[in-house]
C-alpha positions, -999 to +999 in steps of 0.1 A: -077-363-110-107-338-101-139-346-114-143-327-139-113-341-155-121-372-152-154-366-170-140-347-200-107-378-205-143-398-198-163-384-227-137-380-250-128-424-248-161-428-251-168-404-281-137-423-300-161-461-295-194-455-291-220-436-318-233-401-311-263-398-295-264-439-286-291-443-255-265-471-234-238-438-236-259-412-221-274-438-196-241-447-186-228-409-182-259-403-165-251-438-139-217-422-137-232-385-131-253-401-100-225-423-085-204-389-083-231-368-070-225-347-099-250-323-118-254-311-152-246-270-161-277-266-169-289-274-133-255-262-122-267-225-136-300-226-129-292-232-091-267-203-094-294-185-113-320-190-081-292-180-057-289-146-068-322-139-068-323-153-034-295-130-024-310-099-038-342-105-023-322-112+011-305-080+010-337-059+007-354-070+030-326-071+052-326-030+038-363-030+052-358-038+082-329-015+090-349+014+080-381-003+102-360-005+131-342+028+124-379+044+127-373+057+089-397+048+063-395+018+039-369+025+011 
């Protein structure tokens, strides 16, 4: 069973038994989030978020220095 799987069968036995929004729930997803080396989407996306912007900044300068090392001027 992949991860992700596991999680959702996970949340939905707990949602059937335990309150919404109960602390010892969301402690114990977060216990489980750690021991699987998981993270949340929202970190998930802003990771992806920072990666792109990493890429595009990569690709210019890599742009840059073509054109330096071509003798042309910067784009």
């Amino acid at each position: 069973m992949l991860p992700n799987e596991l999680l959702e069968e996970f949340r939905q036995l707990l949602g059937a038994r335990v309150p919404a929004g109960s602390s010892e729930a969301k402690a114990l997803l977060n216990t489980l989030m750690t021991r699987f080396n998981l993270v949340s989407r929202e970190e998930f996306d802003a990771q992806t978020a920072v990666l792109a912007r990493t890429r595009a900044k990569l690709e210019a300068l890599e742009a840059q220095l073509d054109a330096l090392q071509k003798g042309q001027p910067k784009p």
